[in-house]
Every structure is written in structure tokens, then in C-alpha cells.
C-alpha positions in Angstrom: 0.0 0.0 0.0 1.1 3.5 -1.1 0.6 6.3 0.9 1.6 9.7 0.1 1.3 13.7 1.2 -1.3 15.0 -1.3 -2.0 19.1 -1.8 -6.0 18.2 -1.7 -8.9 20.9 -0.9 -11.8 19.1 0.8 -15.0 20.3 -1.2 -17.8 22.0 0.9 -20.5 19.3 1.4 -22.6 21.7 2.7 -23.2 21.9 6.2 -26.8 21.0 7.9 -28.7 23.9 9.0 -31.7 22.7 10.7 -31.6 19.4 12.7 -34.7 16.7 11.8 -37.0 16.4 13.9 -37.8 12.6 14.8 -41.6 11.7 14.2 -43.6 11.5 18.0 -45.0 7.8 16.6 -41.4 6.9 16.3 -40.6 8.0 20.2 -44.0 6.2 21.0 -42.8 3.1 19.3 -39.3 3.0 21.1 -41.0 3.4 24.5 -43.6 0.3 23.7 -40.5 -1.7 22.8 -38.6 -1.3 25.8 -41.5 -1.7 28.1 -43.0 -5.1 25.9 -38.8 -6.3 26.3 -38.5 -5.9 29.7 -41.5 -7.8 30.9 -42.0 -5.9 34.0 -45.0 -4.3 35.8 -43.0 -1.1 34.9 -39.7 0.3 33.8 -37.7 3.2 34.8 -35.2 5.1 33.3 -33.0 7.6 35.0 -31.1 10.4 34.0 -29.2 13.4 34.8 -27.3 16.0 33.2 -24.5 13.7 32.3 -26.7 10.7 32.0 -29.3 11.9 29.5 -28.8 9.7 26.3 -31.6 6.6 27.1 -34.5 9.4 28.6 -33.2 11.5 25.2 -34.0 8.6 22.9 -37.2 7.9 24.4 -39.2 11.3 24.7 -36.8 14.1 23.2 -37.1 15.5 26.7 -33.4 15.3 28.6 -33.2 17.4 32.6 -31.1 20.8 32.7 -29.4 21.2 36.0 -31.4 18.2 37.7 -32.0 14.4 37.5 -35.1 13.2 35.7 -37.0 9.9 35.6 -39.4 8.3 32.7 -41.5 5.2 34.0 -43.7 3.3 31.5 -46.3 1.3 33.0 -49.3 -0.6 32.6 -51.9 0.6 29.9 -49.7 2.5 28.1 -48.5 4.8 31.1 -45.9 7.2 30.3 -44.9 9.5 32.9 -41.8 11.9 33.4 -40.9 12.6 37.1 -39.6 16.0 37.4 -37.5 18.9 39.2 -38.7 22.2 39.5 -36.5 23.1 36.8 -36.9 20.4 34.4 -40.5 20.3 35.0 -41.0 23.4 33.0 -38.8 21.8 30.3 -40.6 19.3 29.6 -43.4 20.3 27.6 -40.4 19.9 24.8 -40.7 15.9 25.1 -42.2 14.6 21.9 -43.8 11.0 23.7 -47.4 11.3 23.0 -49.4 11.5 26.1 -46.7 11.6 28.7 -47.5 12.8 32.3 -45.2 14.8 33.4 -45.0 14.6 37.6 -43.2 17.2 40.6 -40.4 15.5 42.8 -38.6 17.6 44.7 -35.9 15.6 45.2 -35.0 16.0 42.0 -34.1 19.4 42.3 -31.4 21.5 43.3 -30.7 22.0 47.0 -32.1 24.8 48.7 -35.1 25.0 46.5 -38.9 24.1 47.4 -39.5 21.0 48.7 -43.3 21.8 50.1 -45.3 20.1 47.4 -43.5 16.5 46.4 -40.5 15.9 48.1 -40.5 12.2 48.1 -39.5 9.7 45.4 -41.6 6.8 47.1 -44.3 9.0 47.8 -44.1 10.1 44.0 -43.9 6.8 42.7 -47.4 5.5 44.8 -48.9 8.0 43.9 -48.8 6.9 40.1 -50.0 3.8 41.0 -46.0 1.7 41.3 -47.5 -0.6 44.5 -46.0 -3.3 46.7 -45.3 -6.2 44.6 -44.7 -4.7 41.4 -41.9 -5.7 39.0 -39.9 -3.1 37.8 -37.5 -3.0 34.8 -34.7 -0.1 35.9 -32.5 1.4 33.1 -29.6 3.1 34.6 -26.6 4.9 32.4 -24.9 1.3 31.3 -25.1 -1.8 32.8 -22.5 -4.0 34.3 -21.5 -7.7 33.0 -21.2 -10.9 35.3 -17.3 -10.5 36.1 -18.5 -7.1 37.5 -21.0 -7.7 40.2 -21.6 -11.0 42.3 -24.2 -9.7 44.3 -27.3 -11.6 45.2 -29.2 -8.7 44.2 -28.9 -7.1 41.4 -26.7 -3.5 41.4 -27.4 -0.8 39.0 -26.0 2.2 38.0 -28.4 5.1 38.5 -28.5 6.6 41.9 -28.9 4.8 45.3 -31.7 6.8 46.0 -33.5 6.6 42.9 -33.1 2.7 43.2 -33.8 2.9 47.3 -36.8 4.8 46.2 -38.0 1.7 43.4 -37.0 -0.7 46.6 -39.6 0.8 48.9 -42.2 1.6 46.6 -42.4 -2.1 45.6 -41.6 -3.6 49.0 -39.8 -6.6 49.6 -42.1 -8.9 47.5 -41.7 -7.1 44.5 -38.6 -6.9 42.4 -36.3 -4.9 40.4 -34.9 -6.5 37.1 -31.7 -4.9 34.8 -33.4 -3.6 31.8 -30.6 -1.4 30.1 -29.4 -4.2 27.7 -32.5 -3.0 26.2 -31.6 -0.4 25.2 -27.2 -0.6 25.1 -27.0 -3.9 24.4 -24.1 -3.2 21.8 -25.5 -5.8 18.6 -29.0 -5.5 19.5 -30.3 -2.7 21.9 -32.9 -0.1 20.4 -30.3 2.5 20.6 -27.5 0.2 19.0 -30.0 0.1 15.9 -31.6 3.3 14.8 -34.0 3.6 12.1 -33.9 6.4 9.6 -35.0 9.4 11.1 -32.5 9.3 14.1 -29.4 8.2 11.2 -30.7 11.9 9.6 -30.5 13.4 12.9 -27.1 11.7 14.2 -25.8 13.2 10.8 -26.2 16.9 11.9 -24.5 16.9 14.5 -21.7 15.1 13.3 -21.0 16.9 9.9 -21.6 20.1 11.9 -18.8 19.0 14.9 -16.7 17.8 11.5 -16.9 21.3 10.4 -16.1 23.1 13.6 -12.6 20.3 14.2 -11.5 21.2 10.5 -12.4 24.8 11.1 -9.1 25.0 14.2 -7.3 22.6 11.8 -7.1 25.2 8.9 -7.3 28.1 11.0 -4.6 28.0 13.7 -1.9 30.0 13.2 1.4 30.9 15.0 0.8 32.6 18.0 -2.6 31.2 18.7 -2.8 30.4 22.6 -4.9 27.2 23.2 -8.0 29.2 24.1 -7.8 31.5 20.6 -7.0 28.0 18.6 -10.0 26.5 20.0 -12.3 29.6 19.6 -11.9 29.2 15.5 -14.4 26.2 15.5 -17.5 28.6 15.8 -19.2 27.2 17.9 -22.8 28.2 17.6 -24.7 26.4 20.9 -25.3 22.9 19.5 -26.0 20.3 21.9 -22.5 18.7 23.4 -22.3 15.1 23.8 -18.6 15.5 25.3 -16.6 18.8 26.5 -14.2 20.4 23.8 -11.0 19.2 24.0 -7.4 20.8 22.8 -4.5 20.4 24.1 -0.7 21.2 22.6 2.7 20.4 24.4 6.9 19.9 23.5 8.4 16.9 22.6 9.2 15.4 25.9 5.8 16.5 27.4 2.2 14.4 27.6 -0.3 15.6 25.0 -3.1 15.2 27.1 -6.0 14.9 24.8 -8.8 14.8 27.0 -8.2 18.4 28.6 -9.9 21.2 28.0 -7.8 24.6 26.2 -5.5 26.2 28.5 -4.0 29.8 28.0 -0.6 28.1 26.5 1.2 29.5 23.6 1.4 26.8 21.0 4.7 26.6 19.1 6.2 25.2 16.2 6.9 21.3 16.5 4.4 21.0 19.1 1.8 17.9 19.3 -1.4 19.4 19.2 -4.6 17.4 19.4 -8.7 18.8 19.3 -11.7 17.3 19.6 -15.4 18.1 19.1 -18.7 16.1 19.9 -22.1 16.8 19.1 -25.1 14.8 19.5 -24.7 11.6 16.2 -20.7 12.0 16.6 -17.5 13.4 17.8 -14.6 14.0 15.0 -11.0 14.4 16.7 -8.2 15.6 14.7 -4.4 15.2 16.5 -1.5 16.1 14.5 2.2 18.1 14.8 2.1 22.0 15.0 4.3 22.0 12.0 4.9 21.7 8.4 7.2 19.0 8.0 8.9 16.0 9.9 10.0 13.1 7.8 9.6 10.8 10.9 6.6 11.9 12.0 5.2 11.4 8.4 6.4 8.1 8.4 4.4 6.7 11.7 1.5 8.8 10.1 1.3 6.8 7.0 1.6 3.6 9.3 -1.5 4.8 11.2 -3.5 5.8 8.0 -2.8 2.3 7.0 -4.8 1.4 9.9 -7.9 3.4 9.3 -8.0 2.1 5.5 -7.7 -1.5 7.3 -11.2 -0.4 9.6 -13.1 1.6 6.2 -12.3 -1.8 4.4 -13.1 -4.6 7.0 -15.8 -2.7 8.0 -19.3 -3.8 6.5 -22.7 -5.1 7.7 -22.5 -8.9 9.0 -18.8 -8.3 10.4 -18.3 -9.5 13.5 -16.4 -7.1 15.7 -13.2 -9.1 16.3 -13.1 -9.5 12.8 -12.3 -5.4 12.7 -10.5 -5.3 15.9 -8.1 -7.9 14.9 -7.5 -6.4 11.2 -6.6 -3.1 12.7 -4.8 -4.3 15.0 -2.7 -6.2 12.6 -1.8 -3.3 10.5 -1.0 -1.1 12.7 1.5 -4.0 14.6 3.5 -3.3 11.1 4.2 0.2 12.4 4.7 -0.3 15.6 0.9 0.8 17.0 -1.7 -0.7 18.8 -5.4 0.4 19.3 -5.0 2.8 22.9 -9.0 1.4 23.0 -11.3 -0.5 21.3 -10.9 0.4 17.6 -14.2 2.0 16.9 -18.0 2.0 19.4 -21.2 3.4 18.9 -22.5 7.1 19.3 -25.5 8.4 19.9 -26.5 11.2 22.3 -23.7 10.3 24.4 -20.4 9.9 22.8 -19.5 6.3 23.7 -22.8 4.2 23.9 -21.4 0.7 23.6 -19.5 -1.2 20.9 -19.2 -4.6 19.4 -15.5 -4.2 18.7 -13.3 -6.3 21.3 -10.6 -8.7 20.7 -12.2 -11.8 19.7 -16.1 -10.4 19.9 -18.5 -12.8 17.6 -21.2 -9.4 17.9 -21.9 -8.5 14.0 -22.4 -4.8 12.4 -26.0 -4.6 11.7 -27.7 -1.8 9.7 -28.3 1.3 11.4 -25.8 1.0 13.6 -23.8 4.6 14.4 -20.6 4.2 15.1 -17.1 6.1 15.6 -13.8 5.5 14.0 -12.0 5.7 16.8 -8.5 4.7 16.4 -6.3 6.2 18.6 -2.7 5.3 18.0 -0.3 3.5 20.9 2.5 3.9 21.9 3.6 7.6 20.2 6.7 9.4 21.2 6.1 11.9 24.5 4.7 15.5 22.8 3.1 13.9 19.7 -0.2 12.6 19.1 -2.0 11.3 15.9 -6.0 11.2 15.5 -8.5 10.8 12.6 -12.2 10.2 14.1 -15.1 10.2 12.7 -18.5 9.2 12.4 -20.0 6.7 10.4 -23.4 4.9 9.6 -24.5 1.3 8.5 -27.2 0.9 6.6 -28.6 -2.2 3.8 -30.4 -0.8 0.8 -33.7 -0.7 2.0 -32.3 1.3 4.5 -30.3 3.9 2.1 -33.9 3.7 0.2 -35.9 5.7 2.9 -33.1 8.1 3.7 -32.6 9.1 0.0 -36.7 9.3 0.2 -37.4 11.0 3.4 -34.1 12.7 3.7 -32.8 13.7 0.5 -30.5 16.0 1.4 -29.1 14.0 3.6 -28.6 11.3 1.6 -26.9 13.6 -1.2 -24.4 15.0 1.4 -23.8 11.2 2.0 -23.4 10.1 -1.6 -20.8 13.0 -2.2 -18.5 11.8 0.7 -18.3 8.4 -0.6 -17.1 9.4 -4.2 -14.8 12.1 -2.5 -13.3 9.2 -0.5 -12.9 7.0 -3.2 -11.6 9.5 -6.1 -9.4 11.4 -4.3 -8.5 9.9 -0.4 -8.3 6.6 -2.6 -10.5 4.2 -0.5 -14.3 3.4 -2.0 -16.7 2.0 1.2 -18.6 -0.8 1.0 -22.4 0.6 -0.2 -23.3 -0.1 3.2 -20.9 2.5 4.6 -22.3 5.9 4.8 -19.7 8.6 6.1 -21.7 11.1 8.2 -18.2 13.6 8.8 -17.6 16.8 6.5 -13.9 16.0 6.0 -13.9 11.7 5.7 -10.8 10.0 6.1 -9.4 13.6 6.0 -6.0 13.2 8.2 -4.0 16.6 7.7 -0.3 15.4 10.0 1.1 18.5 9.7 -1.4 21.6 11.0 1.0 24.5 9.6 0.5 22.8 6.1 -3.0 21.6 6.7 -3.9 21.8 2.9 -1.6 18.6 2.5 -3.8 15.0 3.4 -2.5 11.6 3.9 -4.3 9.5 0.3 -3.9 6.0 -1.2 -1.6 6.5 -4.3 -3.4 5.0 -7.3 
């Protein structure tokens, strides 16, 4: 394989300016699927501001400031348990005929607790009596090596659980229910239908945009915070903080910080990261415009995402990939930091399929993330390229290019740019949902100059 430095300006797909909005039938549906797969008297899904993604899927509603519980329950019952805060936020939920209820305790210390200050209290009032089964969906969920308890554990909050524990008493029980929804080959968020793919692309061609916006525009004499600043950002919904980080040879790039007031200078490893809701795209690279060595581990990593774009395809198993990228970048002297690649959704790492050895297949409508971070790199240097990706059979691309042409078009566009001019055609199955695919720039003070398979 031939890879080479390429002088290449990445065409304007065009950049989504309104977001889809997701059909209330289809949140309707995704609620009566968890509730007829769990089995239970009732379910109930918690969330707070960090943990938002499952009570997000399910009503379009997520808590500001507060936690927030959605419990589904016998005859179609569908009721949000709310803050003071939250309450008044969710009208916005798009689940037809949801209740939303006051609890307190939901809410921020030091405010009101007159009127509902009791989970338990809440929760028999709705009608959850002693007895009852109850599915709970925490924020993930934790596999047998992990807990050896006699009763199951969960992670939501002890109180929210101690709360489902008294309501129900001790002859009613409370049952794991997130696999529902995380399992990673078939939970309801691990395979989306077509409306949430059009959505998930939004935000990650816009967070595309905004990581190739600091790529091209940092200059000399940028301080982290002033590098950062060029990715516009414009108030879309974050599914992870923004990241950017620089440092010498000899010091950590520590790509998970957030921008500091440091100078960034020439030679530096420099590394920046943006995620929306539908994906994150992460570009890390050398503040510079040439290195010969640099360039050299830089073609052995690229090697690596070809390997994952061309192993990659509905039916797959996971180990399949892991074991492929793995092996290329073993030629280079690399390794995966962590799994090569997981699904996205409204949080930025839902689950994945991709372990060493994992039978778990690609199915369509999985989103995922090509998330290949390379190991081990020398001290003040960093390489990145993630970027978001969909799966999705015929029938599938069918009702996007139907429903969603635009979409689809944006999509389409991507695939040929990858394949005439990054040199790598996708499977059909394949549909790149970044603004700058496979675009791997190593050197940021030449960033008009991309990493391509040589014909």
C-alpha cells in the first residue's frame, strides 16, 4: 500500500442547517419496545445531566441542572418525574401522552420541597405498588465479572433505586433492563432507524466542520484558548466537553483536557476534539509543516484506518475489525490505545461490538465512531482521525434518500470524494456522516496537504 502527502482541498459538502426532527410515533414506538422487552410491571429510566442519552432517545425531553426519571407502566402509562426546573422543560418531550410529575428531590438544594419531596411518595402515587416488577434502566449496565451480588446492582443513583425498593416492597422486584436499550448488537439505541441516522448526521457533519475549522485556521501565535475559539461554535447540543490540548516533545499531550492559556509553538503535538449529539470528530496532529519521521508513523496509522473503512461492513463480526486493525497497525509499531471504533448516539460512547475476539456483528443502522487512537507515540506527539459513520442495507439507504434527501446527497458526495481522491471506495453499506472523511492533515502549519492512497 502506497501512501503519500497529497496538496488536496476538501470540497464544501454543505453543512446542515436545521436538525430533523424525529416523528412522536417513532418515540411512541421506542418506548412500547422497551416496556413489551422488559417484561415488568414497569420500567424506569434515569437520568441526569451527564446521564441523558436513554430518557433523550425515548421522549426528546433530557433534565437541565437536575436528574429526571421516565416510567412506563401498565396501559400505556408514560410519565416523566420531574425537578422544578426540568418540570417546566418538559413540555419539549415529543412522547405522546406523557404525564409529566413534581419530585422535589429531583431538584437543586435549597429549593422548594413543600409540594413533592418524596421519590416513594411520587412513585405511589402513580400507581407503582407493593409487589410490582420493575425493569430499571440506569446509564450502562455491568457484565457478570463485575458484580456478584445476590441482588442485582445498577447504575443510577442509590436513591432513585432505594426509592423503586420501597415503593415495591420486599415482595416485588427490580430487574436490569438497560441491555434494552445498550445492548451493543441488539439494543434499540445500538440500531436506529432512519429518522435518528438523519439526525445523528447533523450533529456530526456540523462538529466535523467546527474540528476542520481549528485545523485550517490556527496560526502561530494562537494560545490554546484562541485556537479552540476558531471552530465557531454556535450552541449545538454537546455530547462530550471540547477538548485541545498542545505540548513539546518530551511533554504528555493530554488529549482529554480542555484549552489552556498556552502559547502553542512550532513542533508542538497538538490534538482537538469536538462532539455533538450523532458523533464526535478528533483531529491530533504536529504543530508544524514538515517531519520526515513523524510522516512516516503517520502513513503507518492511516494504514490502519484504510484497514477499519475496508473490513468494516454489515455482518462483520467485531473481532473481525479489531483484529485487522490491529494487525496493521502492529506493522508500524501501533496498537489500538482502545477498542478500535464503538457506537454514538446522544452520548459519545454508547457501547461497541469491537473487542478482541467479539462474535457481535455490524447490523444496519448501527452509528458508530472510528476511533482509532494510536499507541504507543513518542512523548509530545499525538496522531488522531475520528469520525463518524453509519450502516445501513439498501432498503435502509432507500428511505433516507426518500425522506431525507438531502441528507442522503451529502452522504453520496462523501463516498465518491473518499474514493476519487483519499483513494478508499466504502462498501455501499458505509455511509460517512463527517464533513472532511478520512481527512487526516499530520502536519497543521501545512494543513492543505492530506495523507491518500496513491493510485
Amino acid at each position: 500500500m502506497s501512501i503519500v502527502l497529497k496538496s488536496l482541498s476538501v470540497p464544501s459538502f454543505g453543512t446542515p442547517a436545521r436538525c430533523p426532527e424525529i416523528p412522536t410515533e417513532v418515540y411512541a414506538a421506542r418506548c412500547d419496545q422497551l416496556f413489551a422487552a422488559a417484561g415488568t410491571d414497569w420500567v424506569a429510566v434515569y437520568a441526569d445531566r451527564e446521564h441523558l442519552a436513554n430518557i433523550a432517545f425515548l421522549t426528546a425531553f433530557e433534565p437541565r441542572f437536575e436528574e429526571a426519571f421516565l416510567l412506563l407502566g401498565p396501559a400505556g402509562r408514560r410519565v416523566l418525574i420531574c425537578g422544578n426546573e426540568s418540570r417546566d422543560y418538559a413540555p419539549l418531550s415529543r412522547l405522546p401522552g406523557v404525564e409529566v410529575v413534581l419530585c422535589q428531590s429531583c431538584s437543586l438544594m435549597g429549593q422548594d420541597r413543600s409540594v413533592a419531596p418524596a421519590l416513594s411518595v411520587v412513585l405511589a402515587e402513580i400507581g407503582v405498588k407493593t409487589g410490582d416488577s420493575i425493569g430499571v434502566v440506569g446509564w450502562k449496565y455491568l457484565s457478570g465479572a463485575e458484580w456478584g451480588g445476590a441482588a442485582p446492582s445498577f447504575h443510577a443513583s442509590a436513591y432513585f433505586v432505594d426509592s423503586l425498593r420501597a415503593a415495591v416492597g420486599p415482595q416485588g422486584t427490580l430487574t436490569e433492563a438497560t441491555p434494552i436499550l445498550m445492548h451493543p448488537e441488539t439494543g434499540l439505541r445500538a440500531v436506529v432507524d432512519v429518522h435518528q441516522i438523519a439526525a445523528w448526521e447533523w450533529g456530526a457533519a456540523r462538529a466535523s466542520d467546527a474540528v476542520w475549522r481549528i485545523v485550517q485556521g490556527v496560526r502561530e501565535g494562537d494560545d490554546e484558548f484562541t485556537a479552540a475559539a476558531r471552530m465557531g461554535y454556535m450552541g449545538e447540543e454537546l455530547s462530550a466537553h471540547v477538548m485541545f490540548a498542545s505540548a513539546p516533545l518530551g511533554t504528555p499531550v493530554v488529549g482529554l483536557r480542555s484549552p489552556r492559556g498556552r502559547k502553542l509553538q512550532k513542533g508542538d503535538g497538538v490534538t482537538t476534539a469536538v462532539s455533538y449529539w450523532g458523533g464526535l470528530s478528533s483531529r491530533a496532529a504536529l504543530f508544524d509543516t514538515e517531519n520526515d519521521a513523524f510522516l512516516e508513523k503517520a502513513k503507518g496509522y492511516f494504514a490502519g484506518l484504510i484497514r477499519w473503512y475496508e473490513t468494516a461492513k454489515i455482518g462483520v463480526t467485531g473481532g473481525e475489525i479489531d483484529a485487522a486493525v490491529r494487525e496493521t497497525l502492529a506493522r508500524s509499531d501501533l496498537k489500538p490505545a482502545l477498542n478500535p471504533g464503538h457506537l454514538v448516539g446522544h452520548d459519545e460512547w454508547l457501547h461497541t461490538p469491537i473487542t478482541p475476539g467479539s462474535t457481535e456483528k455490524l447490523r444496519s443502522g448501527m452509528p458508530f465512531q472510528v476511533d482509532v487512537i494510536p499507541v504507543p507515540m513518542p512523548v509530545g506527539q499525538a496522531l488522531n482521525n475520528e469520525d463518524a459513520v453509519t450502516f445501513a442495507d439498501a432498503e435502509m439507504r432507500a428511505d433516507l434518500a426518500r425522506l431525507y434527501p438531502e441528507v442522503a446527497a451529502r452522504i453520496v458526495a462523501r463516498r465518491v470524494f473518499m474514493a476519487d481522491e483519499i483513494g478508499v471506495a466504502l462498501d455501499d453499506c458505509i455511509l460517512p456522516m463527517s464533513n472532511t472523511p478520512l481527512c487526516l492533515a499530520p502536519f497543521w502549519l501545512a494543513s492543505d496537504k492530506l495523507l491518500v492512497r496513491a493510485s
